[in-house]
Every structure is written in C-alpha cells, then in structure tokens.
Backbone as CSV, one residue per row, in Angstrom:
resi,resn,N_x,N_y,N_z,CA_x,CA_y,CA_z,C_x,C_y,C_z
1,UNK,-9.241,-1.247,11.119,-9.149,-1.358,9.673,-9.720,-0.099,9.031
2,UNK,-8.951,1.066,9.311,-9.488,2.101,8.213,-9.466,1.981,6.954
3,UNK,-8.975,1.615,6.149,-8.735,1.636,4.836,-9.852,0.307,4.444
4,UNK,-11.088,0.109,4.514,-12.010,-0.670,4.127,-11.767,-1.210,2.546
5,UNK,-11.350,-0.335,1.596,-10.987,-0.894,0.621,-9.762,-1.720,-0.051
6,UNK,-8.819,-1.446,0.953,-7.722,-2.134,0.669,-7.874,-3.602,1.494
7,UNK,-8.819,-3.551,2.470,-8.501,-5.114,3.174,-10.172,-6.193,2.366
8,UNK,-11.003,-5.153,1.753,-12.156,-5.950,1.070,-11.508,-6.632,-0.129
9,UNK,-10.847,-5.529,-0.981,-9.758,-5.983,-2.276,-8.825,-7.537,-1.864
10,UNK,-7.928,-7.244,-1.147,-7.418,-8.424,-0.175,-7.965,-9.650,0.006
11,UNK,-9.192,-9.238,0.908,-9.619,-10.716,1.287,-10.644,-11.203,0.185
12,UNK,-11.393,-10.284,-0.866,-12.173,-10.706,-2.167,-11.230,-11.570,-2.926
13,UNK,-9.630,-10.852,-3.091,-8.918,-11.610,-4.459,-8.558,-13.187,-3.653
14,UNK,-8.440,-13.627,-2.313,-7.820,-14.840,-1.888,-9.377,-15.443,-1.717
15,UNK,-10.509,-15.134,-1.515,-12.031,-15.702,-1.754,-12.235,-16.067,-2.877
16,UNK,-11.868,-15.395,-4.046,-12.222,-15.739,-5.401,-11.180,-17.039,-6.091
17,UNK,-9.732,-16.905,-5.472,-8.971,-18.143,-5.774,-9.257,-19.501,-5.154
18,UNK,-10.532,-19.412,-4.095,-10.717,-20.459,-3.743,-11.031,-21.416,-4.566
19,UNK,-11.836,-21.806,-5.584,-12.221,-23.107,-6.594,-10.455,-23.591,-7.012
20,UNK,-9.473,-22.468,-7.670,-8.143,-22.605,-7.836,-7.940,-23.814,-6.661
21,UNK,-7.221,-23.017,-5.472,-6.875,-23.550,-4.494,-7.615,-25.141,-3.775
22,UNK,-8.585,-25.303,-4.179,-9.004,-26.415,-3.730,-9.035,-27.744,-4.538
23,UNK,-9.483,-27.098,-5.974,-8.745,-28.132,-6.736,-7.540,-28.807,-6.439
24,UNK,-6.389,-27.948,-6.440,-5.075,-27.833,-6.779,-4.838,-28.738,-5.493
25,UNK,-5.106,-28.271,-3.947,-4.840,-29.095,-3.160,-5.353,-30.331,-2.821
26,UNK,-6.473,-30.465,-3.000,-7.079,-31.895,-3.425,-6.657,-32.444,-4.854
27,UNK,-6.059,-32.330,-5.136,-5.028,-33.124,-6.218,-3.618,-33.421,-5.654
28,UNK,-3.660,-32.659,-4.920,-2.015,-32.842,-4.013,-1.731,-33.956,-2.996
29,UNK,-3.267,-34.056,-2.599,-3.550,-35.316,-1.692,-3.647,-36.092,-2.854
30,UNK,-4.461,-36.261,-3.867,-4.283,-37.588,-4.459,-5.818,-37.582,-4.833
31,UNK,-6.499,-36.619,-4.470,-8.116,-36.437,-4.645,-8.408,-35.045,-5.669
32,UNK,-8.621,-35.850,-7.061,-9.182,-35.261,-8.206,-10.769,-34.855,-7.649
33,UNK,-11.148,-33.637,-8.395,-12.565,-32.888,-8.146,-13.541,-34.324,-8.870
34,UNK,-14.045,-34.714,-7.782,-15.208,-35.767,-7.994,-16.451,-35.437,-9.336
35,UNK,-15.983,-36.438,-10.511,-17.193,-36.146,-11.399,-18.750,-35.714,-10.981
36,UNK,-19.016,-36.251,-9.575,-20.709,-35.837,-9.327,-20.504,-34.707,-9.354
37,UNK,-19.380,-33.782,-8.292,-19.311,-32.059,-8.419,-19.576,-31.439,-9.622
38,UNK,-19.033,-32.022,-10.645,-19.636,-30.908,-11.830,-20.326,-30.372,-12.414
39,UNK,-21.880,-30.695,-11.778,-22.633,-29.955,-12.111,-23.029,-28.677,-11.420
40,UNK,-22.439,-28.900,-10.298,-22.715,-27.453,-9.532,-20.863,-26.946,-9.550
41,UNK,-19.877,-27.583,-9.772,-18.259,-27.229,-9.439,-18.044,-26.068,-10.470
42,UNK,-18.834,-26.508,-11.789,-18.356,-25.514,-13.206,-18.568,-24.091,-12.641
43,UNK,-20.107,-24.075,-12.685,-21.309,-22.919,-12.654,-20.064,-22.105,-11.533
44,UNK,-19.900,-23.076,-10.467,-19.484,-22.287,-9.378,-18.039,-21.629,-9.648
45,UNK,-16.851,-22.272,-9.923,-15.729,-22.076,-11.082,-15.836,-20.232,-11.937
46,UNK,-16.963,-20.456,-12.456,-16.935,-19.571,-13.724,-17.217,-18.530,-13.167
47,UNK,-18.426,-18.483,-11.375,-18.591,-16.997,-11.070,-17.178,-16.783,-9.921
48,UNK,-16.759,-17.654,-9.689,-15.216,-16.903,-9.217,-14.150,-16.510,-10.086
49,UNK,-14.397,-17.298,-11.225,-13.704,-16.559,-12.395,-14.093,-14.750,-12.562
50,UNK,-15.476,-14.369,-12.767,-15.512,-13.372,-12.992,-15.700,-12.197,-11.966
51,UNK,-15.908,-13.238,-10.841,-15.726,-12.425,-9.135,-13.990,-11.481,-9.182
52,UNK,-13.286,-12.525,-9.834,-11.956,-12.205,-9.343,-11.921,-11.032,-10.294
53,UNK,-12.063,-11.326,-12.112,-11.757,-10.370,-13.065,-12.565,-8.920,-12.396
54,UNK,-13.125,-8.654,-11.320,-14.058,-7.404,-11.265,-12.758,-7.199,-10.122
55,UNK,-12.529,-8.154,-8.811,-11.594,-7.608,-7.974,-10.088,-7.266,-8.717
56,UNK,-9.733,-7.663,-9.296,-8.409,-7.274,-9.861,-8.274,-6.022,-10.625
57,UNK,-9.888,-5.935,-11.274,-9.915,-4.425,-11.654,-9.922,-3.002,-10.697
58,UNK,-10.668,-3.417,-9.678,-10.949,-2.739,-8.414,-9.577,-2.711,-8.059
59,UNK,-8.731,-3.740,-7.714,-7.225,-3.489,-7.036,-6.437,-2.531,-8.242
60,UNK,-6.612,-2.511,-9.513,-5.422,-1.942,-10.427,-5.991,0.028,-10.151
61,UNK,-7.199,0.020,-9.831,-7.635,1.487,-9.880,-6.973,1.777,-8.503
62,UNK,-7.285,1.152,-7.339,-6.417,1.391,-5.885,-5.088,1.772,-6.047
63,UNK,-4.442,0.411,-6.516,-3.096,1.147,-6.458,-2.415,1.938,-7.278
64,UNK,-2.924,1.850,-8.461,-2.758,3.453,-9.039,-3.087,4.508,-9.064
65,UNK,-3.874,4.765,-8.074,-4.294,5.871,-7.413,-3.672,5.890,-6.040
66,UNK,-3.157,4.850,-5.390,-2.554,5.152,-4.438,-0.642,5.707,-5.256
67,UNK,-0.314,5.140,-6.134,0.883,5.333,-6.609,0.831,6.994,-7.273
68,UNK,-0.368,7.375,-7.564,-0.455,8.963,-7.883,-0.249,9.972,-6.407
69,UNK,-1.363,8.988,-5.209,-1.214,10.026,-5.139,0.324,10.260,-4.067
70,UNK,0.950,9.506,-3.878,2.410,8.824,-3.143,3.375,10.335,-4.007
71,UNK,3.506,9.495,-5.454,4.378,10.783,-6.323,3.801,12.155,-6.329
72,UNK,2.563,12.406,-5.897,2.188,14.166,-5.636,2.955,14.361,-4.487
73,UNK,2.437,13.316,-3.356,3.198,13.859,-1.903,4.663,13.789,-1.668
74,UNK,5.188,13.303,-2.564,6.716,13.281,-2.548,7.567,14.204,-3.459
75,UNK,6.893,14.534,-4.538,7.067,15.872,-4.921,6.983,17.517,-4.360
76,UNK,5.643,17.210,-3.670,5.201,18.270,-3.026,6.129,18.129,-1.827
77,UNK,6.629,17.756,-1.115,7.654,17.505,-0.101,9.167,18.068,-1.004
78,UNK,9.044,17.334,-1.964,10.783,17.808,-2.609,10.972,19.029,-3.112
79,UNK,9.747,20.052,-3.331,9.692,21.383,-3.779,9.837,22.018,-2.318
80,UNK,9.205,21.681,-1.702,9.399,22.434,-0.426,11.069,22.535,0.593
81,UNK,11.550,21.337,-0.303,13.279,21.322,-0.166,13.117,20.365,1.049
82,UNK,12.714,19.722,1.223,12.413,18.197,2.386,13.606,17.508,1.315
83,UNK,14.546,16.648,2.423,14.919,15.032,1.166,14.070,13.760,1.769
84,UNK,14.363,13.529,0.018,12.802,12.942,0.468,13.453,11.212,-0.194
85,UNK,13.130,10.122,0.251,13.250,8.698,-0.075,12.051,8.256,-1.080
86,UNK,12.081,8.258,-2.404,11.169,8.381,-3.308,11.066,6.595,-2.887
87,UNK,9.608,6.663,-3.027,9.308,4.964,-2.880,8.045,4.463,-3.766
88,UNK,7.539,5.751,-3.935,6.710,5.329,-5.475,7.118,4.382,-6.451
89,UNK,8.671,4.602,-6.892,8.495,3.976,-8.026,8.351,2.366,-7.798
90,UNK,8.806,2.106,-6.666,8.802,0.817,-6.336,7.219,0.171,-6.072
91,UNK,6.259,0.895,-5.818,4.914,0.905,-5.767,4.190,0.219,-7.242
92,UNK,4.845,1.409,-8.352,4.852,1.205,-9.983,5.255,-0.164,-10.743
93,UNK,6.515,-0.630,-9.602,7.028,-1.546,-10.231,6.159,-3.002,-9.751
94,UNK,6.030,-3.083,-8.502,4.630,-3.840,-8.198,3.744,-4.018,-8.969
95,UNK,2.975,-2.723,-9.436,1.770,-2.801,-9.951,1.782,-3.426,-11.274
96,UNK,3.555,-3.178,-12.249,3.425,-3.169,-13.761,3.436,-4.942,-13.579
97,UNK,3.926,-5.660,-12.809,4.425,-7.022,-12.257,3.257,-7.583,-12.233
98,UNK,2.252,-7.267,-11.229,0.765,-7.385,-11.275,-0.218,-7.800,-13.084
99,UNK,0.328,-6.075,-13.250,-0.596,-5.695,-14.158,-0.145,-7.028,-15.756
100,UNK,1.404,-7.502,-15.782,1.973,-8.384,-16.263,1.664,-9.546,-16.246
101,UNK,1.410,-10.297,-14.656,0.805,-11.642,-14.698,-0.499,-11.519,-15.267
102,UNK,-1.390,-10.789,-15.286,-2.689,-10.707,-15.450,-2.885,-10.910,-16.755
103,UNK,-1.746,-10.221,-17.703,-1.471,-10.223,-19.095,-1.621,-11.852,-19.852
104,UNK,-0.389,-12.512,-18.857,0.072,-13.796,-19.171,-0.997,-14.586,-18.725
105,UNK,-1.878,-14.690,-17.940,-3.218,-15.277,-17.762,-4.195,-15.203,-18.605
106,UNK,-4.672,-14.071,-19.514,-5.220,-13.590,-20.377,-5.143,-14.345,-21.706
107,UNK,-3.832,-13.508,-22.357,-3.237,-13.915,-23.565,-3.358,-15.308,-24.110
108,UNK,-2.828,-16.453,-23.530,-3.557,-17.426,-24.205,-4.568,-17.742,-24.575
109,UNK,-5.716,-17.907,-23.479,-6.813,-17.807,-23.727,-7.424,-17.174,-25.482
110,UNK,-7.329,-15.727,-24.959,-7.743,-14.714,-26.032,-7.064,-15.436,-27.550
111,UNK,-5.862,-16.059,-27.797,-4.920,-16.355,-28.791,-6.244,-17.605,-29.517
112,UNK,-6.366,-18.010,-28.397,-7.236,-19.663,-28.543,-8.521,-19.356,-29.402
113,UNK,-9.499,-18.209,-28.682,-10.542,-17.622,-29.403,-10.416,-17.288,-30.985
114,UNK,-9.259,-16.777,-30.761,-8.962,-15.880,-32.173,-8.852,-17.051,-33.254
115,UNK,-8.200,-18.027,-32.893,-7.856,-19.108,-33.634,-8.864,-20.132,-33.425
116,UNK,-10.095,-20.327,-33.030,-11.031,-20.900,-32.768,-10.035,-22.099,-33.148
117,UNK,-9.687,-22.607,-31.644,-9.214,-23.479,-30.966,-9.395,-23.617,-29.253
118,UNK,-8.788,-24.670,-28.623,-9.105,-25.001,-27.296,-7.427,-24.266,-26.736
119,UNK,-7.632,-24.357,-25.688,-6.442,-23.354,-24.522,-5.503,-24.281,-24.374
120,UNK,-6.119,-25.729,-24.401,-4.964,-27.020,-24.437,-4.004,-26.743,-25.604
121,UNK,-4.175,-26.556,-26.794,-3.841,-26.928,-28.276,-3.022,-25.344,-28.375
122,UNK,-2.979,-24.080,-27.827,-2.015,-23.364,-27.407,-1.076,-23.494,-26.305
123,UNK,-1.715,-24.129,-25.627,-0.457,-24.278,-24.478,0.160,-26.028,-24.313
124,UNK,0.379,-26.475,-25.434,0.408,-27.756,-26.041,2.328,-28.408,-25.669
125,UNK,2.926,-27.071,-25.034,4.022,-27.400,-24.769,4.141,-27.392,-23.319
126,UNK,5.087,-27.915,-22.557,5.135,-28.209,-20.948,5.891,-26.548,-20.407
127,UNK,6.644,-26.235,-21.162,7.418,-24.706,-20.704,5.974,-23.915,-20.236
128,UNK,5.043,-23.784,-21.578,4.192,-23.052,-21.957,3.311,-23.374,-21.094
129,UNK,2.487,-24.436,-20.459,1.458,-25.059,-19.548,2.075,-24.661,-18.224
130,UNK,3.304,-24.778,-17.774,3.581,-24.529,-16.791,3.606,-22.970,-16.498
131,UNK,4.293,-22.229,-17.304,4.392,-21.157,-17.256,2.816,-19.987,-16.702
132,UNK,1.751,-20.698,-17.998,0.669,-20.377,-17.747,0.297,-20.602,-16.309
133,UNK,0.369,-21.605,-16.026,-0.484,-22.093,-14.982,0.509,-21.198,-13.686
134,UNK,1.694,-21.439,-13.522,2.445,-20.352,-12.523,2.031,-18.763,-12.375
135,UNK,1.275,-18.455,-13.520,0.610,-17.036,-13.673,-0.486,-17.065,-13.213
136,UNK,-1.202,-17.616,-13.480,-2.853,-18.045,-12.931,-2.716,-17.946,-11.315
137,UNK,-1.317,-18.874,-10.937,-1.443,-19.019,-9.467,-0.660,-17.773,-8.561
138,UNK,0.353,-17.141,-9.289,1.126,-15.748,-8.721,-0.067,-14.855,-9.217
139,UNK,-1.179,-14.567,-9.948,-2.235,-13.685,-10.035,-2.848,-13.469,-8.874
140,UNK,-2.782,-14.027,-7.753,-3.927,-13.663,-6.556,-2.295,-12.779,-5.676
141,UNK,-1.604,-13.853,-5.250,-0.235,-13.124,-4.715,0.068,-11.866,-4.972
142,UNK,0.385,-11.578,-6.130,1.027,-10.286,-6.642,-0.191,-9.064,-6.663
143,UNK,-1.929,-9.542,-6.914,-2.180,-8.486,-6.586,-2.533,-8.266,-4.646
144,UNK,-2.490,-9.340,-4.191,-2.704,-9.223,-3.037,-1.138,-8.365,-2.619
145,UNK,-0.638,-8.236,-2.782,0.799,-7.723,-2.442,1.022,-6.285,-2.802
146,UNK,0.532,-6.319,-3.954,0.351,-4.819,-4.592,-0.343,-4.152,-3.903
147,UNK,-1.431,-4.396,-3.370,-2.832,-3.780,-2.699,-2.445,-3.401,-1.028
148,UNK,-1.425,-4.421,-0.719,-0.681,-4.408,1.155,0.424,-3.291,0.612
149,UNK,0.884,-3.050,-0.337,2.180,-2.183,0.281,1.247,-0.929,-0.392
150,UNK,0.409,-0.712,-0.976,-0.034,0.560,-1.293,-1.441,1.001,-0.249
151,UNK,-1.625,0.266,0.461,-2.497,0.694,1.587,-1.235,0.959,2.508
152,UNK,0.123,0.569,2.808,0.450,0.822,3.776,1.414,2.095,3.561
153,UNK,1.445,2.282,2.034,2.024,3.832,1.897,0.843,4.622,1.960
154,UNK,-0.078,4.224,1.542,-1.525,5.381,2.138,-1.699,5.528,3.653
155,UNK,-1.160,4.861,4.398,-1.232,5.030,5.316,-0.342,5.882,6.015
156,UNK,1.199,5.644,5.690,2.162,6.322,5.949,1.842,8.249,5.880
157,UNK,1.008,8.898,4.337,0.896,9.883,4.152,-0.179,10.504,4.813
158,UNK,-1.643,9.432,5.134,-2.016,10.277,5.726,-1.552,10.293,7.312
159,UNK,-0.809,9.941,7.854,-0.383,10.014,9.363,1.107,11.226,8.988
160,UNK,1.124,11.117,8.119,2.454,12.583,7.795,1.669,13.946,7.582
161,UNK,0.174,13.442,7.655,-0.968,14.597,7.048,-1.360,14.942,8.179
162,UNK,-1.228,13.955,9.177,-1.442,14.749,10.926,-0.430,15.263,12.122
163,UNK,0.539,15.310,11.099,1.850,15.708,11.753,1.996,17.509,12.051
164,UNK,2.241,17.712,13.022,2.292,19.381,13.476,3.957,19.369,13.522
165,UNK,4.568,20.657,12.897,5.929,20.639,12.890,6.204,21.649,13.871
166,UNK,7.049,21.717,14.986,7.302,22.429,15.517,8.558,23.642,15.226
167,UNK,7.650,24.861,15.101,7.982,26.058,14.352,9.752,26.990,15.214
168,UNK,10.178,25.606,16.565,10.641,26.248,17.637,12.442,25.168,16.972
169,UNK,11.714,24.168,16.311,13.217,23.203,16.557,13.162,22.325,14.783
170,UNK,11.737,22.697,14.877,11.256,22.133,13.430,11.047,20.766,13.156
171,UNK,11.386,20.045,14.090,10.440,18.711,14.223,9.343,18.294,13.935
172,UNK,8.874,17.507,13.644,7.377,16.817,13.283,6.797,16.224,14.381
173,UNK,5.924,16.850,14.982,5.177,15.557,15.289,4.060,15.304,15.769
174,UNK,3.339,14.210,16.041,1.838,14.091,16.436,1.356,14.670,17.454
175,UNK,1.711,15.396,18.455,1.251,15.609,19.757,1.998,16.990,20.063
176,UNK,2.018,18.259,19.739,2.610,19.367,19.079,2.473,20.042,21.253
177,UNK,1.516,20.145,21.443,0.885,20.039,22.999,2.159,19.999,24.181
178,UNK,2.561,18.343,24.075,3.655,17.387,24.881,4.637,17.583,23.807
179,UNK,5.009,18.040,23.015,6.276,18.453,22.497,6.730,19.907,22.662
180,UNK,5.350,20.929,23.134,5.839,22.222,23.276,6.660,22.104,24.793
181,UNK,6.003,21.163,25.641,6.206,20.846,27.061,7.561,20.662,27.363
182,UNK,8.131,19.938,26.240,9.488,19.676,26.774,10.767,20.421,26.154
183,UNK,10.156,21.441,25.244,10.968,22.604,24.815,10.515,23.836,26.418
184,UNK,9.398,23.587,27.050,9.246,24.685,27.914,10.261,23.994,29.556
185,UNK,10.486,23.055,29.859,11.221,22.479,30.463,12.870,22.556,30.125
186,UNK,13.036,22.959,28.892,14.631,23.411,29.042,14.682,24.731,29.713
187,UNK,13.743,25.742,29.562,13.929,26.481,30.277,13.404,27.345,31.823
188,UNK,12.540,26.089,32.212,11.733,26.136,32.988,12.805,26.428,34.410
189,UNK,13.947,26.149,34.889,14.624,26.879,35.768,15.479,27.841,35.531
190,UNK,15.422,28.787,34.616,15.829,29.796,34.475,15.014,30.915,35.032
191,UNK,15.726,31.654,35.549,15.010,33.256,36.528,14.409,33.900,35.104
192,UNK,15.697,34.414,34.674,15.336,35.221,33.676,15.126,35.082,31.834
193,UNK,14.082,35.854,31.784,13.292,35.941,30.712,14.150,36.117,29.450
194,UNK,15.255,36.909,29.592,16.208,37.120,28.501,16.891,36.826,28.357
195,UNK,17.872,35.715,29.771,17.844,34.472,29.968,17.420,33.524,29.217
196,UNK,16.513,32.949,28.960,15.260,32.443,29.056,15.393,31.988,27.308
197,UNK,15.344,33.388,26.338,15.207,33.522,25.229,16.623,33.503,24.916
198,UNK,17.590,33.479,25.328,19.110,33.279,24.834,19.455,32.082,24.905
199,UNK,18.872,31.298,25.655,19.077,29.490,25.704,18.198,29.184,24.721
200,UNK,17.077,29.720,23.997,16.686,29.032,23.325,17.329,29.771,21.668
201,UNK,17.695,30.423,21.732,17.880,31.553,20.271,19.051,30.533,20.217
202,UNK,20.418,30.027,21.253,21.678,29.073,21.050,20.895,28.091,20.390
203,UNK,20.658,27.305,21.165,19.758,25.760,20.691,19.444,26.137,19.300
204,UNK,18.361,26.675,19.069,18.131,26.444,18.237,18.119,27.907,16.838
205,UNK,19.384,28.385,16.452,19.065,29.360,15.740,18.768,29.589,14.543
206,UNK,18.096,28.711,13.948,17.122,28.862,12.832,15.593,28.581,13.243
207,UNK,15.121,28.630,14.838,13.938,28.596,14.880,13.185,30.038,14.920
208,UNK,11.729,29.867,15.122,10.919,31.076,15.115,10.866,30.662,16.783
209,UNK,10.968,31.622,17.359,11.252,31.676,19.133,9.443,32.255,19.731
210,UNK,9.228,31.383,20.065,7.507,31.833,21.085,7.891,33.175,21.168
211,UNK,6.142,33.602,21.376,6.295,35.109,22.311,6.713,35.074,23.177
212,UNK,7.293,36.386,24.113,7.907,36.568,25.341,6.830,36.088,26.310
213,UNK,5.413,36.187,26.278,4.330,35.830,27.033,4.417,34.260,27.552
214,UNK,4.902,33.522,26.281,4.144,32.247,26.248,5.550,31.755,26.943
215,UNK,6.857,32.249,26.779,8.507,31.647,27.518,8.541,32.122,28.672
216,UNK,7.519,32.913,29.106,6.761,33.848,30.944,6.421,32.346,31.461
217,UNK,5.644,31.509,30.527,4.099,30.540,31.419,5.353,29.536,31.339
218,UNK,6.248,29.009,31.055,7.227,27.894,31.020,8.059,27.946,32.086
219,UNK,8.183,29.416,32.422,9.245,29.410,33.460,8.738,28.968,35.395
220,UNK,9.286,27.960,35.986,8.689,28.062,37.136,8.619,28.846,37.926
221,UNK,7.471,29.084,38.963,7.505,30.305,39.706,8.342,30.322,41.043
C-alpha cells in the first residue's frame, strides 16, 4: 500500500458511514435503533457526522490534485508529440459527481436553518425524502470511487516516471539492463562489426545506434 493516503481516505469515508449503515440495516431486519441507545447512539452519530465532513474534505483535495497533476502529465507527454489517451477528464467528471452529491446532502439541511425550520418540513415530499436520503447514501460510494480511480491514475504516472526508453528502438521500459540484452542478441551471431551495425541501422532506422565498443561486447566470441 504505497499510496497511504488514498487507502486511509477509503477506509475513513466507509468507517464514518458506519452509524448510517447500521441503522439502515437493522431496520431492514425489522430492528429499529433501541430507545436505551440514545443516549450514547446521538453523541456517537454526530462525531461520525463530522469524522466524515473532515474525510470528504481530505478526499476532494486528493483527487484534485491527483486530476492536476494527471492533466500536467498528459500534456507534458502531448507537447513532446506522444498520442496520448486523455483520461483526466473522466477523473473531473467523478469528482464534479462527488463534489454534487455532497451538495444535495448539504442543501437541505442549510435551506432548513435559514428558514428556522426542521429538515422534515423541507423534505416534506416523498420524491424529495427519497432523493435526499439516496444522496446521503451514494455520498460514501462516489467519494470512495473517486479516491480508487485517482490513486490508481497516480499510480499509473508514477510507474511511467520509472520507465527508461530505449534510445536503440524507442521503447519504454522498466528494466532498460534485460531490454538492452535482447537488442544485443539480434546481433550476437554476427562475425562482423559493420555487419553488426547494418542489421541494426535496417531494424531500426530512426534509432540512435550504441557505440561501436558497446555492439564489440554483444557479439559472441
């Protein structure tokens, strides 16, 4: 687990929906939250309420910073004349989805204050109660989702950040070492040296061709 912050974000936002989730499923069985619980159920309720409002803030700075820095590296790739599969925006569109339910969770509430009234007496219609309440419960999902595909494009860039391109065929790749090896094996039974450098100048003629020294140590003796 390198990315420590994307799997703390993760497993904080599905910890903090727990009071949600247990209600909800002990009502599903047929078992309402027992009146004795409420004196410790509220207290407990209200700090996962504000457990979560701190993780959801923590997740919106992640992945928009992971969505910055995705569109630098895909830019910086498309100047360099790479084609490139832009996947940021789809990152963006996650996050605005996210950043949306969070809205619709909010907004009533806040409407209720303003109007010094109760959250019932705004959401007094069944569209409206349901709706709410479907937001409340896609709020842990969507940012948990947001937070998995933008750790796993952070992940993608920095493993493209340890990539060695080979300057001979222009390939990418992790192990530059065992990839020179098997460019030195095409020409490893060839006698000659100029030989040697004419099989590789065909193959590949837009590469930069080793020194004559280093297409010497490839050839068998």
């Amino acid at each position: 687990m390198r990315d420590w912050q994307a799997w703390t974000i993760k497993f904080s936002a599905v910890f903090a929906a727990v009071s949600r989730w247990t209600g909800a499923l002990l009502a599903a069985e047929g078992f309402p939250i027992p009146s004795s619980w409420l004196s410790w159920w509220v207290p407990f309720s209200a700090f996962m309420g504000a457990f979560m409002a701190g993780v959801e803030g923590w997740a919106f700075a992640y992945v928009f910073n992971a969505w910055w820095m995705m569109r630098k590296e895909e830019n910086e790739r498309e100047e360099a004349g790479e084609k490139v599969k832009k996947l940021s925006p789809q990152l963006l569109r996650m996050v605005v989805l996210s950043a949306f339910t969070f809205i619709l969770v909010l907004t009533p509430y806040i409407a209720a204050m303003v109007r010094g009234t109760t959250l019932s007496t705004i959401l007094s219609h069944d569209w409206s109660l349901f709706g709410w309440s479907a937001s409340v419960a896609a709020s842990t999902i969507t940012i948990v989702a947001s937070v998995g595909v933008a750790q796993g494009r952070s992940n993608e860039i920095r493993r493209r950040k340890r990539l060695s391109k080979c300057s001979l065929c222009g390939k990418s790749t992790l192990n530059l070492k065992k990839h020179m090896q098997m460019h030195a094996a095409e020409v490893a039974h060839i006698e000659s040296i100029p030989e040697a450098i004419r099989v590789l100048r065909d193959r590949y003629p837009e590469g930069a061709l080793p020194s004559v020294g280093e297409i010497a140590t490839w050839r068998r003796p």
